[in-house]
C-alpha positions as CSV (number, residue, x, y, z in Angstrom):
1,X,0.0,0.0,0.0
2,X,1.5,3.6,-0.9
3,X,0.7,6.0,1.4
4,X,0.0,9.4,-0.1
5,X,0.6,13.0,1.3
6,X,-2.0,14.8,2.7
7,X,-1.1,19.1,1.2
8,X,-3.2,21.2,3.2
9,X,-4.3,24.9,1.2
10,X,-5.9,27.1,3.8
11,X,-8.2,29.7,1.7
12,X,-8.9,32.8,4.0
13,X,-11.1,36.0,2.7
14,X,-8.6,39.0,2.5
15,X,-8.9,41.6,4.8
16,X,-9.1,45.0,2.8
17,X,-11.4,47.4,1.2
18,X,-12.5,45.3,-1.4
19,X,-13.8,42.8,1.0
20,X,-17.4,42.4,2.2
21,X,-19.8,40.7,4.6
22,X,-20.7,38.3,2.8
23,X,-17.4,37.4,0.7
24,X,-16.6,34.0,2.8
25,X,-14.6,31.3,1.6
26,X,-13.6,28.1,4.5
27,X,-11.0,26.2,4.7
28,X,-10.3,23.8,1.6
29,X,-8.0,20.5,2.7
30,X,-6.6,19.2,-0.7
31,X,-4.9,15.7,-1.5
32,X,-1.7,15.7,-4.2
33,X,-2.8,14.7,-7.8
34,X,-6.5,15.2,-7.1
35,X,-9.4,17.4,-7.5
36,X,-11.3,18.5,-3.8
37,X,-14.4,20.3,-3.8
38,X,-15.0,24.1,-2.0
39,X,-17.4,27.0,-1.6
40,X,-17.5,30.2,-1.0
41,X,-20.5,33.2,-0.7
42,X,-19.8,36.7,-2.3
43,X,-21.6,39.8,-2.9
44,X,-23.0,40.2,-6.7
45,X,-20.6,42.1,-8.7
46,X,-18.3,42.6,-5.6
47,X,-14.3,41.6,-5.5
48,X,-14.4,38.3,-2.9
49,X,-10.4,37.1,-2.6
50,X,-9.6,34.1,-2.1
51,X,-5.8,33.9,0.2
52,X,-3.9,30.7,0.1
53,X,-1.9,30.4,3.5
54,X,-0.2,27.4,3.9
55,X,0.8,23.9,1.3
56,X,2.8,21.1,2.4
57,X,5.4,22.2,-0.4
58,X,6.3,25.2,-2.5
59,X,4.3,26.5,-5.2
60,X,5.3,27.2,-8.5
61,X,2.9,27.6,-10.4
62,X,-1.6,28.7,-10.5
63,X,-3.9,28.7,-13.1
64,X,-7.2,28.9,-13.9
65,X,-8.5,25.6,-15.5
66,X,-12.2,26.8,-15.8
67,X,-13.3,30.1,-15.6
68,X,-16.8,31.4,-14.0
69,X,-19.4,31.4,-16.4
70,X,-21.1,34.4,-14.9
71,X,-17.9,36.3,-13.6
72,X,-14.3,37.0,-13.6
73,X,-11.8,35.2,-11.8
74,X,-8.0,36.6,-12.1
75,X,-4.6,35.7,-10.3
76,X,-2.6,37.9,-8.2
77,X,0.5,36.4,-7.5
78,X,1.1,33.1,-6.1
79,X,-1.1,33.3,-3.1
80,X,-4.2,35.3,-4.1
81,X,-7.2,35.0,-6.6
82,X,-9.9,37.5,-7.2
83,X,-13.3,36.3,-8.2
84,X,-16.5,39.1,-9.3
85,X,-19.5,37.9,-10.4
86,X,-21.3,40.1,-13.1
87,X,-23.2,42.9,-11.7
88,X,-26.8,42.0,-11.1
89,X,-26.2,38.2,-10.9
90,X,-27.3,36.0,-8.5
91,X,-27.2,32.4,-8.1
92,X,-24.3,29.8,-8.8
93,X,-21.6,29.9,-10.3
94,X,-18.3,27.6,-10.7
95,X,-14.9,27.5,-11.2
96,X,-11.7,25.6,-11.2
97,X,-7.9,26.3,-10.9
98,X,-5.1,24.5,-10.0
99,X,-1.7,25.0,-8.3
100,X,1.4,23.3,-8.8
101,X,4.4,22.6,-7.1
102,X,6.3,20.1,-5.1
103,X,5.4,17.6,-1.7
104,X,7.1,18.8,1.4
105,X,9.7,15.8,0.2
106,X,10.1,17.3,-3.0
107,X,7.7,15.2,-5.7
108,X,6.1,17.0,-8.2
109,X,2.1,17.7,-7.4
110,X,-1.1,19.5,-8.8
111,X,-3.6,20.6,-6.8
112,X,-7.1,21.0,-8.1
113,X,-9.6,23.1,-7.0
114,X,-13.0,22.7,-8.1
115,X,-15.2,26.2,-6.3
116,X,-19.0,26.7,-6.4
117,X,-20.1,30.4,-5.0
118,X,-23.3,31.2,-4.5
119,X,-23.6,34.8,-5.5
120,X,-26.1,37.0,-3.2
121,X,-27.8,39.9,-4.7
């Protein structure tokens, strides 16, 4: 049996202007070379960052492997996302991105991240 590492992503609502009550994104455990489910609640048409604190090894690399279909989702840097829904929409909405980097012993890993956000009006 092979034992696999558990990375740990810790995704934390900024705390700035842009930020809002009800821009709130929990903790998201992820497992190397696999796609986890999260959530998160924002405003409509608000800014709602998404922080990444803490992985079992260094990042090298994010991207976004499916954008929002009724929003924008851009990456600032290697610890932060941004994600707006259109102005006036409420509901669901989806997206997915991806980091990659190494284990804390030094094997190459993706982690996937598959977000649904309910958008409030």
């Amino acid at each position: 049996m092979i034992a696999r590492s558990l990375g740990l992503i810790v995704l934390l609502v900024a705390c700035s202007a842009e930020a809002n009550a009800r821009c709130s994104v929990p903790y998201i455990k992820t497992v190397e070379n696999q796609t986890v489910q999260g959530r998160m609640t924002a405003d409509s048409g608000k800014p709602c960052p998404i922080r990444f604190k803490h992985s079992s090894g260094p990042t090298f690399n994010v991207e976004i492997v499916q954008r929002p279909a009724s929003g924008t989702l851009r990456i600032e840097g290697m610890q932060r996302l941004v994600y707006t829904s259109r102005p006036g929409f409420a509901g669901q909405d989806a997206f997915v991105f991806a980091r990659r980097g190494l284990t804390k012993v030094g094997v190459p890993t993706v982690r996937t991240i598959e977000v649904t956000v309910t958008v409030t009006p």
